[in-house]
C-alpha positions in Angstrom: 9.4 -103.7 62.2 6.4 -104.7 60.5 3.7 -102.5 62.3 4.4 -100.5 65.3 1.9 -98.2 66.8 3.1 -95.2 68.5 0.7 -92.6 71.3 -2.5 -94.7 70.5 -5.5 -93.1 72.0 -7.5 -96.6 72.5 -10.6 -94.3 71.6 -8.5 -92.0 68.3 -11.5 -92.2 65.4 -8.4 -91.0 63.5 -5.2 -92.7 62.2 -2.4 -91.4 60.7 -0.4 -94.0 58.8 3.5 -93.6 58.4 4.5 -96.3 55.4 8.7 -96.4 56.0 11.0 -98.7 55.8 14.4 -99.4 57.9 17.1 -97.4 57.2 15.5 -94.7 56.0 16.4 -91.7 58.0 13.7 -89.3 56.2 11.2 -91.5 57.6 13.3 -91.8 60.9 12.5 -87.3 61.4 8.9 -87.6 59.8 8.3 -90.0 62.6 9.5 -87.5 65.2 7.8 -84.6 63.8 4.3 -87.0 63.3 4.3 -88.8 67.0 3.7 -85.5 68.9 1.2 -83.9 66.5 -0.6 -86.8 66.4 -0.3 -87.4 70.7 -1.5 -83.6 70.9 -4.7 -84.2 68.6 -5.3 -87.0 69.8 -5.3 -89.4 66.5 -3.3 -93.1 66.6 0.0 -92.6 64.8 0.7 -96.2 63.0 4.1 -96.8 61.9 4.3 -99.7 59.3 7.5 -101.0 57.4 6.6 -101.3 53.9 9.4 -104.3 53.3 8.0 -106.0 56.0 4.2 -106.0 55.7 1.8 -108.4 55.7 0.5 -106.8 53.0 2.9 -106.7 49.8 0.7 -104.3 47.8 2.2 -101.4 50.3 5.8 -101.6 49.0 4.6 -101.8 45.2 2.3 -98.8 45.3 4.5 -96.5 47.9 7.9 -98.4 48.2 9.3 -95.5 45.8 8.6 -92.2 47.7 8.7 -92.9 51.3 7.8 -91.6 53.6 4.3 -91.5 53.0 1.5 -90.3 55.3 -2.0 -91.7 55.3 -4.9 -90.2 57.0 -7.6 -92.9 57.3 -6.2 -95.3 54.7 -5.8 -92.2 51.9 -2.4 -90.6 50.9 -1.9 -87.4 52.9 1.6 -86.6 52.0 5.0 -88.5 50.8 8.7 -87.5 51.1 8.2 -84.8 53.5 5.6 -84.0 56.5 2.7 -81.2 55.2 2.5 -80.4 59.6 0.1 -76.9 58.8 -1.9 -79.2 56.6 -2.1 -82.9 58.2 -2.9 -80.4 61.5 -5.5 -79.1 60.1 -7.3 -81.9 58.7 -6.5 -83.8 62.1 -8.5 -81.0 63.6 -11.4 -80.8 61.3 -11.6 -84.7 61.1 -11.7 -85.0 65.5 -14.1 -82.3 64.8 -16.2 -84.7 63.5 
């Protein structure tokens, strides 16, 4: 699994990135608890395999503490799913 996108809203302004890797079974129930936040206000949930992507520099920089959740390319959370938090920015930023 390099890079699987999951509940993309072909129209989402906002992503929300989950670096993971196989395996991985913290990353496995961030995943559940990210896909229907993410369907529900309406941002693009990207999964993306840090061992397997194209680009390297992922598993360097975040290889360490995953899971890791990005909200438009910047570090949102790692190890654990901040749901009252990444809701609320997801709100404010579809706000937009």
């Amino acid at each position: 699994m390099g890079c699987d996108t999951v509940d993309v809203d072909a129209h989402a302004a906002v992503v929300v990135t989950l670096l993971t890797r196989a395996g991985c079974s913290m990353c496995e129930r961030a995943r559940a608890e990210l896909a229907p936040l993410c369907a529900e206000l309406g941002a693009a949930l990207d999964v993306v395999d840090v061992d397997t992507a194209a680009d390297r520099e992922l598993r360097a920089e975040f290889g360490d503490r995953l899971p890791v959740v990005l909200l438009q390319g910047e570090e949102h959370s790692y190890w654990e799913v901040d749901g009252a938090r990444l809701r609320s920015d997801l709100a404010r930023l579809r706000a937009r």
